[in-house]
C-alpha positions in Angstrom: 14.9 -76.1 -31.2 15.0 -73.2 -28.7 14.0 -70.6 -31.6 11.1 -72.7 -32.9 9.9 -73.0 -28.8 10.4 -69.0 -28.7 8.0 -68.3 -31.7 5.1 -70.9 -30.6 5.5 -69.6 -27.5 5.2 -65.7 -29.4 2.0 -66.8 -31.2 0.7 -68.4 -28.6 0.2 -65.3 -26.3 -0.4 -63.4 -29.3 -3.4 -65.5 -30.1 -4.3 -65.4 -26.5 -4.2 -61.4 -26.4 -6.1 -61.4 -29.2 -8.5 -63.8 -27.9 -9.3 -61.6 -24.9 -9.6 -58.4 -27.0 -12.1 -60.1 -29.1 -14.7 -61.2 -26.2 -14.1 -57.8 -24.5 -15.5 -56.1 -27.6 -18.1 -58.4 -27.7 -19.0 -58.2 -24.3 -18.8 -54.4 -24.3 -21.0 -54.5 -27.3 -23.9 -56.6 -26.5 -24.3 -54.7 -22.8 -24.7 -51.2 -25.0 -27.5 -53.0 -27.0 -28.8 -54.2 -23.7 -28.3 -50.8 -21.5 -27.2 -48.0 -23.9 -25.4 -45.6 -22.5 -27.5 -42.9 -24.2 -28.3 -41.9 -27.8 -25.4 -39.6 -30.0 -25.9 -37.0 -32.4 -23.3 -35.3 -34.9 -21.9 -32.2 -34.1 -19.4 -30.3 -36.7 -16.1 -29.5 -34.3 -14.0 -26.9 -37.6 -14.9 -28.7 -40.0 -15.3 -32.6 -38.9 -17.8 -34.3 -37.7 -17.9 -35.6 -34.3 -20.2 -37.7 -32.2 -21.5 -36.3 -29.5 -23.2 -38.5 -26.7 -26.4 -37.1 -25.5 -28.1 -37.5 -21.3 -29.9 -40.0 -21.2 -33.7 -38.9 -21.1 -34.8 -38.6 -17.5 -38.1 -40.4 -16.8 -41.0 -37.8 -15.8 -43.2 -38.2 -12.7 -46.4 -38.5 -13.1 -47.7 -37.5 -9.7 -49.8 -34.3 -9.7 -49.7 -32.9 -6.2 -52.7 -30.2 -5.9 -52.5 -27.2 -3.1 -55.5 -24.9 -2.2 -55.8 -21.0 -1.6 -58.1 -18.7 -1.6 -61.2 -18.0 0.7 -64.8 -20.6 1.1 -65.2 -21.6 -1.7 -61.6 -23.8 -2.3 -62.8 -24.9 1.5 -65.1 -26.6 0.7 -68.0 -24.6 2.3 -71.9 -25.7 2.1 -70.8 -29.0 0.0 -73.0 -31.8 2.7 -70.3 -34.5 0.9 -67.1 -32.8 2.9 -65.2 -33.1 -0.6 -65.4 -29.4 -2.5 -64.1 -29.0 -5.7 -60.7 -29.9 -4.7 -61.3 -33.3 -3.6 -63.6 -34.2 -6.6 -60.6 -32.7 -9.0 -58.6 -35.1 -7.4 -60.7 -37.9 -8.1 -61.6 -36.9 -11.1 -57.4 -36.8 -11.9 -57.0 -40.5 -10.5 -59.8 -41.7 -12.4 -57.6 -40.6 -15.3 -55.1 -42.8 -14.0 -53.1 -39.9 -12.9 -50.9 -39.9 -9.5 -52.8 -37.2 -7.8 -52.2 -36.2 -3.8 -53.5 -33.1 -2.0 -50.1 -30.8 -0.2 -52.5 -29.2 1.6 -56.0 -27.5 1.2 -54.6 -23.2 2.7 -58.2 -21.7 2.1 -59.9 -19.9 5.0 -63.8 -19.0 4.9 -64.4 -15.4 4.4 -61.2 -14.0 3.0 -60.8 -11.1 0.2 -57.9 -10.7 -2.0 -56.2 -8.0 0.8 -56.3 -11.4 3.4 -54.7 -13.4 1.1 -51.6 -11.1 0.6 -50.0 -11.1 4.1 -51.2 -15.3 4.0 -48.5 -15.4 0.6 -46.1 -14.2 3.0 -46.2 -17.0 5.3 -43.1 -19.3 5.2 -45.4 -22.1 5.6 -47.9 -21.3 3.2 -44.5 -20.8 1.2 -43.5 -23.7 1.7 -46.7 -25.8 0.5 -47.1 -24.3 -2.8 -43.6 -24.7 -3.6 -43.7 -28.7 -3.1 -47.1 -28.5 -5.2 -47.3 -28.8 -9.1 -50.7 -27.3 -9.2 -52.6 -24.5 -7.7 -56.2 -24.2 -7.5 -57.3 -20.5 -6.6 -60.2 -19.4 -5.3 -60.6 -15.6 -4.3 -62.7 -12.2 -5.0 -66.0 -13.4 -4.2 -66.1 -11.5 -0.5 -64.6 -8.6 -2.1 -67.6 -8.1 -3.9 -70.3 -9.5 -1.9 -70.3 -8.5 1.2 -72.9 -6.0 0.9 -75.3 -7.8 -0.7 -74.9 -10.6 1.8 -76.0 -8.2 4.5 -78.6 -7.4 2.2 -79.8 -10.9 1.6 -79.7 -11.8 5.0 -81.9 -8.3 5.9 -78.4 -6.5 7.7 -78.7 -4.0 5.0 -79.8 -1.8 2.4 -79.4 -2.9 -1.4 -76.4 -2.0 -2.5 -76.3 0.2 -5.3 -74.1 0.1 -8.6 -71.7 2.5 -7.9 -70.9 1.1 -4.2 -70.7 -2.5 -5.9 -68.3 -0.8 -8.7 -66.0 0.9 -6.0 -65.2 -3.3 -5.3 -63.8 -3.3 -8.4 -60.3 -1.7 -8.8 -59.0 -2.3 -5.3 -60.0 -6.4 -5.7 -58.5 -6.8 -9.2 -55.3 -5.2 -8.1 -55.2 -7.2 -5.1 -55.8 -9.8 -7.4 -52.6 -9.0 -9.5 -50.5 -8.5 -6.9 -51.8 -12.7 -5.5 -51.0 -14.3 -8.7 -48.0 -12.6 -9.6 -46.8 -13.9 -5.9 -48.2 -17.2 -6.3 -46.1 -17.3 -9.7 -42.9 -15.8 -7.9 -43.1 -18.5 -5.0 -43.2 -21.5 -7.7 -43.1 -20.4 -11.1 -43.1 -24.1 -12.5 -46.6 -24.9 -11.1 -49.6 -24.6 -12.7 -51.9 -21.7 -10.8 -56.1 -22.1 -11.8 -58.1 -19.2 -10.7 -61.6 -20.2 -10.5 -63.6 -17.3 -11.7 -67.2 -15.9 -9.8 -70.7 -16.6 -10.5 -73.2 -14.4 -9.1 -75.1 -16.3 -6.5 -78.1 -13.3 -6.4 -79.1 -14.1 -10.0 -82.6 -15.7 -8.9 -83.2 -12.6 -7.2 -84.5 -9.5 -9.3 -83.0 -6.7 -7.8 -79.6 -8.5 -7.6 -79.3 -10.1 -11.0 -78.4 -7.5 -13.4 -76.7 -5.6 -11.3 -74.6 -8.6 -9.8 -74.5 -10.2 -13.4 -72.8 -7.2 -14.5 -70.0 -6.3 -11.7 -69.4 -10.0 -11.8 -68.6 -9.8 -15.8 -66.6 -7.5 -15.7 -64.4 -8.7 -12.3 -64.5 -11.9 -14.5 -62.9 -10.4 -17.8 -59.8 -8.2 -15.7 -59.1 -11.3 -14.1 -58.7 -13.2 -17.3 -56.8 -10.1 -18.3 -53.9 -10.8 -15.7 -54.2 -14.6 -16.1 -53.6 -14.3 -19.9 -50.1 -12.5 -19.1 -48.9 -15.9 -17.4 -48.6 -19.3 -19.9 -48.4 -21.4 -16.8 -51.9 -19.9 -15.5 -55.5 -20.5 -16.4 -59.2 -19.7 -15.6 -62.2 -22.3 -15.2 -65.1 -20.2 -16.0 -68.3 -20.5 -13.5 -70.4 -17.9 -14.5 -72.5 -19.9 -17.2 -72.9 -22.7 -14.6 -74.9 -21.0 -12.0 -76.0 -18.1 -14.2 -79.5 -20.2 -15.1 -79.3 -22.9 -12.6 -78.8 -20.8 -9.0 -81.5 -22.6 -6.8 -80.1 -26.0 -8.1 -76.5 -25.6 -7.3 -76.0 -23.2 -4.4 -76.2 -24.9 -0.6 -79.2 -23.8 1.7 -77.0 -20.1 2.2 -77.8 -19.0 -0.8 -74.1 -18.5 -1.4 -71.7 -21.5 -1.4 -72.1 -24.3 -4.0 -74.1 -27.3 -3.1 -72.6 -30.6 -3.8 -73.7 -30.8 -7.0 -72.7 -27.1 -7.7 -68.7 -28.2 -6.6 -69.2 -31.0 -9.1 -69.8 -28.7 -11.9 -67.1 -26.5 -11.0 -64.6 -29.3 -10.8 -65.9 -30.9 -13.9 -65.2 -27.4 -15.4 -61.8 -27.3 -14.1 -60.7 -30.9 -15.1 -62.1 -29.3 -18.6 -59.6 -26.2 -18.7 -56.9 -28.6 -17.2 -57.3 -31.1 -20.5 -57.4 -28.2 -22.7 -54.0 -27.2 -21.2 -52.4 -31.3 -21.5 -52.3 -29.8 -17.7 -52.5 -33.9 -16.4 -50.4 -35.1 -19.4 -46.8 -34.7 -19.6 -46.4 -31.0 -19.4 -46.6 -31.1 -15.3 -44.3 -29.6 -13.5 -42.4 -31.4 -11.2 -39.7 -31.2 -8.5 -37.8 -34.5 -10.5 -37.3 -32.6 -13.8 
């Protein structure tokens, strides 16, 4: 009587073990259907396989945050609307259903490439275009204007080709030595240099001669930007080149409002071609 007590009371704890090992496994099954613990993949270890579990993919942000550098022009300057191309890239972006904030908007109204070198330096200017994902550029135009400003304004004689060709070497190098800093103080970001126009192309003894030291700043430029995967240039020479009076602001320099419009459709344009506003931005999360 004892023995036969003994082995009931044997299977019964058996079956009760058993019991509990089965709704574990159960339990521990259905939550990795529910919340996976991340996918595997097979790995030879000498000679057997093995399976490997993988990290979890890490959900991307979507939020595009946009910083500003370079002289007028990324301020904003002669747009009546207060907005510039930056704000209307931005809204443009968010229209797109895109997460898009502005960092900060660094530009400062009549600065050349050798201002915006010692401004690179700045911890704080340092600081912005580190927490930003992409970098809208603006610079070169007063390095190769000012002389004809004076002139256009009466200050001045016309200048002549070789005085607007000695702008050349000293700008593009400057320019070099901005966008490989840029790219040193956040290489993950995307950097767009907006490239001249010629704002004097109404005026006859400006045109060709601004037309062609603007073409040819233009083409070094894109000759730097194409060393760098994570930069690109929004051409704006074809916008204004036929269409001056209509898009430049009552200085005869500066884009109008609808002259920032063009240049910001233009960017958004070089951003798409780039998937710039898709998945491949940069961001502090990844």
């Amino acid at each position: 009587m004892k023995s036969s007590t003994k082995i009931w009371a044997i299977v019964s704890t058996t079956s009760i073990i058993v019991t509990i090992v089965l709704i574990t496994g159960f339990v521990l099954a259905v939550q990795d259907i529910i919340a996976p613990s991340g996918n595997t993949v097979l790995m030879e270890d000498e000679g057997a396989d093995r399976e490997v579990p993988l990290a979890a993919p890490i959900e991307q942000s979507k939020e595009i945050k946009v910083a500003a550098i370079g002289d007028s022009l990324a301020k904003g300057t002669g747009d009546d609307d207060g907005k510039g191309f930056i704000r209307r890239v931005v809204g443009m972006l968010q229209d797109e259903e895109n997460e898009v904030r502005v960092t900060a908007n660094l530009a400062i109204n009549g600065l050349t490439t050798e201002g915006l070198l010692p401004q690179l330096d700045e911890t704080g200017v340092q600081y912005v275009l580190k927490q930003s994902n992409l970098i809208l550029l603006s610079i070169g135009g007063n390095d190769l204007f000012k002389a004809a400003q004076a002139y256009e304004e009466g200050a001045a004689e016309l200048p002549d080709a070789e005085e607007l060709y000695d702008t050349l070497p000293g700008g593009t190098t400057n320019l070099k030595e901005v966008l490989r800093k840029i790219a040193e103080i956040n290489p993950e970001a995307w950097i767009v240099y907006v490239g001249l126009y010629n704002p004097f192309n109404d005026l006859p003894d400006m045109k060709l001669l601004g037309n062609t030291v603007v073409s040819a700043w233009n083409s070094q430029a894109l000759q730097l930007i194409n060393t760098d995967d994570q930069m690109m240039m929004a051409e704006t020479f074809d916008l204004f080149e036929h269409s001056v009076p209509q898009l430049l602001a009552s200085d005869h320099f500066h884009p109008n409002a609808q002259g920032y419009e063009e240049i910001a459709e233009r960017i958004i344009e070089v951003l798409g071609i780039h998937d710039v506003h898709g998945q491949r931005v940069k961001t502090d999360d990844e």
